[in-house]
KOLVEX-196442 format. One record per residue (C-alpha): residue in three letters; x, y, z. Coordinates in steps of 0.1 Angstrom, whole numbers, padded with zeros to 4 digits, always signed. Layout:
N
ALAXYZ...
//
This chain:
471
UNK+0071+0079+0227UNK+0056+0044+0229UNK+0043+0048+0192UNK+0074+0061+0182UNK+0094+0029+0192UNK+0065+0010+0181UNK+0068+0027+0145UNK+0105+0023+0142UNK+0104-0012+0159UNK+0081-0020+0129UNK+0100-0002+0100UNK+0131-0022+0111UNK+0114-0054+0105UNK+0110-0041+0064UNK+0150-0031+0059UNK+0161-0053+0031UNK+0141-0048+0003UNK+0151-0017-0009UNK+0186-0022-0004UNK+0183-0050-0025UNK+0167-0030-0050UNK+0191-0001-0050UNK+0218-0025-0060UNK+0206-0019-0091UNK+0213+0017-0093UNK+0250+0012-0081UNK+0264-0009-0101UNK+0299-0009-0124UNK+0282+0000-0155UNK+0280+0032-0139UNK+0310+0038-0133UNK+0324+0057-0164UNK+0297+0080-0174UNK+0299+0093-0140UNK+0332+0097-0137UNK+0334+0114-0175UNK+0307+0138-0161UNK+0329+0154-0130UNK+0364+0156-0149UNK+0344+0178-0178UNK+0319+0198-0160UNK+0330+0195-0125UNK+0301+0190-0099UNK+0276+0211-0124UNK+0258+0175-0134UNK+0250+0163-0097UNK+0209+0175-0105UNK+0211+0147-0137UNK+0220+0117-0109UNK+0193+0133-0081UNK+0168+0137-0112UNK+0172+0103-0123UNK+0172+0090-0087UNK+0136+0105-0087UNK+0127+0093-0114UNK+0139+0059-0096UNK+0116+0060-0071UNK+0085+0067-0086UNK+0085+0038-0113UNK+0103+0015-0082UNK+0069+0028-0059UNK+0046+0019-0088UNK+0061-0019-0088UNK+0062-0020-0049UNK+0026-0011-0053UNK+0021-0036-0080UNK+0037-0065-0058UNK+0017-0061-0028UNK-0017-0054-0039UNK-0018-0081-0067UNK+0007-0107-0050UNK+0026-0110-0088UNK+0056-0093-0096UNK+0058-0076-0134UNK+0064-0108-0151UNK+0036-0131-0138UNK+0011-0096-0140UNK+0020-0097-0180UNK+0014-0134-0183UNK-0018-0131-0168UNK-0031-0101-0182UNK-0012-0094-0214UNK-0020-0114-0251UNK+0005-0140-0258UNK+0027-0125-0285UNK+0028-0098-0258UNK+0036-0114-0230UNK+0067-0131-0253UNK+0075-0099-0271UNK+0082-0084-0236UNK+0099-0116-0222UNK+0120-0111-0249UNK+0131-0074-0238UNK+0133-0084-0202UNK+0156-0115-0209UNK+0180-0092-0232UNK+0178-0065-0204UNK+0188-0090-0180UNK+0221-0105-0202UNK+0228-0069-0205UNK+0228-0057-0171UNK+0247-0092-0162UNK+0274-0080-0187UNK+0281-0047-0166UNK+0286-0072-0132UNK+0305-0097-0149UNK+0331-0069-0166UNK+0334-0049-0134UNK+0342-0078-0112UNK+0365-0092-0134UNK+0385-0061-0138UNK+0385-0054-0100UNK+0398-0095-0097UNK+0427-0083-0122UNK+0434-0054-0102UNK+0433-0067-0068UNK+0448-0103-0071UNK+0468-0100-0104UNK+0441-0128-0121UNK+0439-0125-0155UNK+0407-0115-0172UNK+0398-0144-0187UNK+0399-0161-0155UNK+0380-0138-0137UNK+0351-0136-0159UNK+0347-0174-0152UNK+0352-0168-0114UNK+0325-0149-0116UNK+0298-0177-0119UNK+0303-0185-0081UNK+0281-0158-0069UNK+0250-0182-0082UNK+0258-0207-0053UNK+0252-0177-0029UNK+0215-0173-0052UNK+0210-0215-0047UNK+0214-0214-0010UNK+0201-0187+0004UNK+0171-0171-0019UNK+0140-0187-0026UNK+0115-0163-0049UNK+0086-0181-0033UNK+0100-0181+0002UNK+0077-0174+0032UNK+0106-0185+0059UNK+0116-0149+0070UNK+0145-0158+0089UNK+0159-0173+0055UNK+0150-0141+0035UNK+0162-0118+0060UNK+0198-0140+0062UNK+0199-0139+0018UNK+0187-0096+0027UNK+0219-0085+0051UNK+0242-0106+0030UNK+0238-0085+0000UNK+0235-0056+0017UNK+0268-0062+0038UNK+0281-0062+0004UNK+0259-0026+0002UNK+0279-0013+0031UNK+0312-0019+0024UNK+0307-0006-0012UNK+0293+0028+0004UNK+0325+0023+0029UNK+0348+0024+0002UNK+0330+0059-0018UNK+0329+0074+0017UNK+0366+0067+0023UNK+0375+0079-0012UNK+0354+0112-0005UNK+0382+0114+0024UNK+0414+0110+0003UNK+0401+0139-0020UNK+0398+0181-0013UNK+0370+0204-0017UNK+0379+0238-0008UNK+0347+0257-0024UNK+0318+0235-0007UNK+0292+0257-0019UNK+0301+0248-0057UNK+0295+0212-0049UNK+0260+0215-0033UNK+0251+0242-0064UNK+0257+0206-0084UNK+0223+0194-0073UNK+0205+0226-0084UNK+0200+0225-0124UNK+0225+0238-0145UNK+0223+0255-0179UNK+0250+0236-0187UNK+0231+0207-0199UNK+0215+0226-0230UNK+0242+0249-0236UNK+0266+0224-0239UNK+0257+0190-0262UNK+0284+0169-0247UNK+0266+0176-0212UNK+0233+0170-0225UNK+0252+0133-0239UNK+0265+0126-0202UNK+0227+0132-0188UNK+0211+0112-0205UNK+0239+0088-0203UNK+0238+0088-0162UNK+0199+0085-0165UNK+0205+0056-0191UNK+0226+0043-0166UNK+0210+0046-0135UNK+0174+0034-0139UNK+0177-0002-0151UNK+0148-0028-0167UNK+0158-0055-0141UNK+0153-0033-0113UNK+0116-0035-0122UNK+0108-0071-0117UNK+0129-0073-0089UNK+0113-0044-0069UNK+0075-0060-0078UNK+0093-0095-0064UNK+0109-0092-0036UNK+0077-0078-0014UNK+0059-0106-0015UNK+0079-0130+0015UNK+0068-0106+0040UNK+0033-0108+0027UNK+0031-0145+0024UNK+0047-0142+0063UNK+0019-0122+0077UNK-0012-0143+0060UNK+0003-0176+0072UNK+0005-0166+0107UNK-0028-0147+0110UNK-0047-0173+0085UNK-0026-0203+0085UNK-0023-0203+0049UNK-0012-0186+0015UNK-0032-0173-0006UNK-0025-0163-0048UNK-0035-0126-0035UNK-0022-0111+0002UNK-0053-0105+0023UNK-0063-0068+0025UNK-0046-0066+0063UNK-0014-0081+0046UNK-0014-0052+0022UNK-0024-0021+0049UNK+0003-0037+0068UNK+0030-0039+0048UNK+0022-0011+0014UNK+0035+0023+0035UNK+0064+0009+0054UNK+0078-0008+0021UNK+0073+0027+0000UNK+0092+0041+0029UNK+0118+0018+0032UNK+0125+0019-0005UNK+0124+0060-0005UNK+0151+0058+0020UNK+0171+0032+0008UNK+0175+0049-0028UNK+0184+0082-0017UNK+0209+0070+0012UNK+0224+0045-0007UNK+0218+0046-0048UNK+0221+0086-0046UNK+0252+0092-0023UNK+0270+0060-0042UNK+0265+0080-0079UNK+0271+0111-0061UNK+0303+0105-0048UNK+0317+0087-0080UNK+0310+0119-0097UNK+0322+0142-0068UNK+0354+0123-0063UNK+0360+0125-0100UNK+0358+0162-0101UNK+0376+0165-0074UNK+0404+0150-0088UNK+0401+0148-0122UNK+0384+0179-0133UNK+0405+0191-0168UNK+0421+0162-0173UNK+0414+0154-0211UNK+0425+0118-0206UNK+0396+0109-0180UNK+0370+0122-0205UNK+0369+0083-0223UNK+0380+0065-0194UNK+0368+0029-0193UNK+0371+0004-0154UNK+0409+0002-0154UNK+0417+0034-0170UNK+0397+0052-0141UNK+0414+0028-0113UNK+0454+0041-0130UNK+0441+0078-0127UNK+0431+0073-0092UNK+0467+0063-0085UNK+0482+0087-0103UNK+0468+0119-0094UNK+0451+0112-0059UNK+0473+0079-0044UNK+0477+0046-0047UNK+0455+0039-0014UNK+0427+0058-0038UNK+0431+0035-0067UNK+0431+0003-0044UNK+0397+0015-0029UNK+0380+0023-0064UNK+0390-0016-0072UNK+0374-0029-0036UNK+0340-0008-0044UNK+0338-0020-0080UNK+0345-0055-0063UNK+0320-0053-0042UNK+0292-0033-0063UNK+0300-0058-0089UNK+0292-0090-0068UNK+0262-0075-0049UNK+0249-0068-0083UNK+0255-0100-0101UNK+0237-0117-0074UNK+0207-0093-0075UNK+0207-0098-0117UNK+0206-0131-0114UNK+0177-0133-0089UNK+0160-0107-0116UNK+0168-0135-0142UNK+0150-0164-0123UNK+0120-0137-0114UNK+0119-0131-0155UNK+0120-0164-0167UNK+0093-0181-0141UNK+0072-0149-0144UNK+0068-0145-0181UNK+0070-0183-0194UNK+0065-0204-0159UNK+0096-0220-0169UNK+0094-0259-0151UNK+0134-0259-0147UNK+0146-0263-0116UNK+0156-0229-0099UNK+0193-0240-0098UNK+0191-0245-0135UNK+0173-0212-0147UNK+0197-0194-0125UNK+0227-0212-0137UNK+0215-0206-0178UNK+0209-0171-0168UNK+0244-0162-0156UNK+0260-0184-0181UNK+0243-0165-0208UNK+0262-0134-0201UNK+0294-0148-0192UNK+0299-0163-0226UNK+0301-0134-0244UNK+0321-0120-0217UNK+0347-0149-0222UNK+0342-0147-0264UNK+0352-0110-0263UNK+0380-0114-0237UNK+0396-0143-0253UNK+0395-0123-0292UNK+0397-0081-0281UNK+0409-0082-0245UNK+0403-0053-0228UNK+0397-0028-0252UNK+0369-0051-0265UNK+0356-0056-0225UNK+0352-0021-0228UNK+0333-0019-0259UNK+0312-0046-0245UNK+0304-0030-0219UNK+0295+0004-0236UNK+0274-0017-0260UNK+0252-0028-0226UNK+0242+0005-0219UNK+0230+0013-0249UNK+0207-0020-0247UNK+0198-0013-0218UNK+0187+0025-0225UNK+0161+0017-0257UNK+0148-0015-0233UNK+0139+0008-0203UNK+0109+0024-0222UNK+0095-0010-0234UNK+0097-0030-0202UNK+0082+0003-0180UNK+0056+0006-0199UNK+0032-0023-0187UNK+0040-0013-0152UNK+0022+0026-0156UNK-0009+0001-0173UNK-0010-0026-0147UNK-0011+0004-0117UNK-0036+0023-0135UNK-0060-0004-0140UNK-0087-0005-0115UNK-0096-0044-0119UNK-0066-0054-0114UNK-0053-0029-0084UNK-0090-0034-0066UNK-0086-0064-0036UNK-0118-0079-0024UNK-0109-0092+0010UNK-0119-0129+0010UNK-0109-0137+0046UNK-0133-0102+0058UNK-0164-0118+0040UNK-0161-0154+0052UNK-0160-0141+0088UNK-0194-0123+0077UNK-0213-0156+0070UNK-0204-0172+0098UNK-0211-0146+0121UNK-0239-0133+0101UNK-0255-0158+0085UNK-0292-0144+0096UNK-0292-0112+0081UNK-0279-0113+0046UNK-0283-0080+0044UNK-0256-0071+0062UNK-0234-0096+0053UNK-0236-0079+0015UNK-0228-0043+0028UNK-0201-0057+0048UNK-0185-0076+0023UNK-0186-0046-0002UNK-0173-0023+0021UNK-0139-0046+0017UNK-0135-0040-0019UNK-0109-0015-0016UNK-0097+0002-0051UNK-0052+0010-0050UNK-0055+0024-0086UNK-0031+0053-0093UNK-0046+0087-0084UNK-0049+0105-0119UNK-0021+0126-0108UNK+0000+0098-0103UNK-0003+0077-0135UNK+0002+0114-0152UNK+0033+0118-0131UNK+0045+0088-0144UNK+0038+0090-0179UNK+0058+0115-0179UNK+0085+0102-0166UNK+0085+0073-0192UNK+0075+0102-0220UNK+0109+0113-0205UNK+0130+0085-0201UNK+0119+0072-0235UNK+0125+0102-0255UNK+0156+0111-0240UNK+0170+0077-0244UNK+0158+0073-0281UNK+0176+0109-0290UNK+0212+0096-0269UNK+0208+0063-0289UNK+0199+0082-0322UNK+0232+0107-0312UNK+0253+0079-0309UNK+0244+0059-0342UNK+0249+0089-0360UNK+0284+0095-0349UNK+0284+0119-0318UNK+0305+0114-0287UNK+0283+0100-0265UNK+0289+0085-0233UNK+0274+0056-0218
//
């Protein structure tokens, strides 16, 4: 029982991180291909969002690996390791992938701010810059004060819980009286390649799921409780975490991430697509539904108290995301091009980037063109994913850079064993420990960028040449 509490005791002290990084998978620009997928096919598309909730976690374990056994996040791994025209051709990507995903955040909050409060669209896209001063006072990508990091962690993922609260509480407004046909949803379906318009939504929700930003941010966010450990065993920092850092921390961050994503990113998708065809199942208007369209058929068919909800959660989901992209933005920019602004600046830039078109498109379209806006991030962010994954798989898989020779092991050997040299040598290589991928691994997750990228390319390739594709 004593190892038990000990274990759990432990594993309590790594809760953040992954909630952090499920924000990713949660947020507004999900909204509508979900909801499109239960009011045409019901619960029959519930395997596409646990399918690309796997996929999730495999590429999310990769850059957990990545973080903690190098001590860089993606970015600063492709500066170091990658040619220059690279490294910039893949900044490039990231930054794009990052205005994109901003987008989704900025659209969804301001939408919820209209519904909620009555405050006009244009207003609340400029509103929404005020989540950075949460980024400037709390979060610190370099910060080794856990008490700090762990106070930045529960605020976001307050904002976690009461977006969950508000999917829970809309699973209670609606009625399922065959329960069987809903858990059947998570076994695969024909459907999908009988049907071309559920094949669309798939890849749409898999599109829409696994996001670029979520990459650097999952290889970033490791590292304070790494930095943590060395300073009070060693007194100091190193570039690298010291082999004990890594067995320490490596299987209780894979866990916490595992359970974070499938409690939190999974049940969120789920229950957008659940409540949808619930409620909305045959109802030929809620096929093209954009944010607001969805919030007036929650009111009209399930209640008013439904609708109100839908606006807290995309509220919510919006603002937990935006601050999560904008940490993702500062992570990109210092990683890939050491940028020498001040953090306040390169976070400021970052948000403003995607808030002007935002405002641009408001101010000429209005919503119709927030819409299309926001349809046009997806597909961004669908032909990025490939491009941005892809150093990842490499960096894993590469057995100089995943091997850590523990530095702190072999200066203990020559003090202590300074007369037999012999010793001291088959010590020190006995600390060279190799966390390459097994070969099964990297194969695994080839194919799941084979996957992502070919799927993606054919729902882009569908979409330019005039199918009804859903993003």
């Amino acid at each position: 029982m004593a190892s038990i509490y000990n274990i759990v005791r432990k594993f309590m002290k790594f809760i953040g991180p992954g909630i952090l990084v499920s924000v990713a998978y949660m947020d507004p620009g999900n909204y509508s291909t979900s909801v499109s997928g239960g009011a045409q096919y019901k619960y029959q598309l519930l395997f596409s969002i646990f399918i690309s909730n796997i996929f999730a976690v495999l590429l999310q374990c990769l850059c957990v690996k990545l973080g903690t056994v190098t001590g860089y996040d993606l970015a600063e791994n492709c500066r170091r390791h990658l040619p220059k025209w690279l490294n910039l051709t893949l900044y490039f990507f990231a930054e794009l992938a990052i205005i994109a995903t901003d987008l989704a955040e900025v659209v969804g909050t301001a939408i919820a701010l209209q519904i909620l409060f009555g405050i006009p669209l244009t207003y609340g896209v400029i509103l929404t810059v005020l989540d950075v001063l949460i980024i400037l006072i709390f979060y610190n990508k370099e910060e080794s004060n856990m008490k700090k990091v762990r106070a930045f962690e529960m605020f976001v993922s307050a904002l976690v819980a009461l977006t969950c609260l508000c999917f829970a509480l809309e699973m209670f407004k609606i009625s399922i009286p065959n329960k069987r046909e809903l858990f059947e949803g998570f076994v695969p379906s024909s459907i999908i390649f009988k049907d071309q318009q559920a094949l669309y939504i798939s890849l749409g929700i898999l599109g829409a799921t696994v996001m670029p930003h979520s990459l650097y941010l999952g290889s970033s966010i490791v590292k304070p409780r790494l930095q943590s450990y060395d300073k009070k065993k060693y007194g100091k920092v190193n570039e690298r975490p010291s082999l004990s850092a890594i067995k320490y921390s490596l299987n209780y961050s894979y866990a916490e991430l595992i359970i974070s994503l499938f409690l939190i990113a999974t049940f969120v998708n789920s229950a957008i697509l659940i409540v949808a065809g619930a409620s909305l199942s045959g109802r030929p208007e809620a096929a093209d539904a954009d944010l607001l369209s969805i919030y007036e058929l929650l009111v009209h068919y399930i209640s008013p108290a439904a609708g109100l909800i839908f606006a807290l959660a995309m509220l919510f989901s919006g603002q937990s995301a935006g601050i999560i992209c904008t940490m993702s933005g500062q992570i990109v920019s210092e990683g890939f091009i050491q940028w020498t602004l001040p953090p306040w600046a390169t976070r400021l830039c970052t948000r403003m980037i995607a808030i002007i078109p935002c405002l641009f498109v408001t101010l000429t379209m209005g919503e119709r063109g927030i819409s299309d806006i926001l349809n046009l991030s997806q597909v961004v962010l669908s032909l990025i994913l490939p491009i941005v994954s892809a150093p990842l798989i490499y960096f894993t898989a590469n057995r100089k850079i995943m091997t850590v020779h523990d530095e702190h092991h072999e200066l203990e050997q020559r003090q202590h064993s300074e007369m037999d040299e012999n010793t001291s040598l088959v010590n020190s290589a006995m600390k060279r420990v190799d966390f390459t991928n097994s070969n099964a691994l990297t194969y695994a997750a080839l194919a799941v960028w084979a996957t992502i990228g070919g799927l993606n390319c054919y729902l882009v390739g569908s979409f330019l040449m005039g199918a009804d594709v859903h993003f």
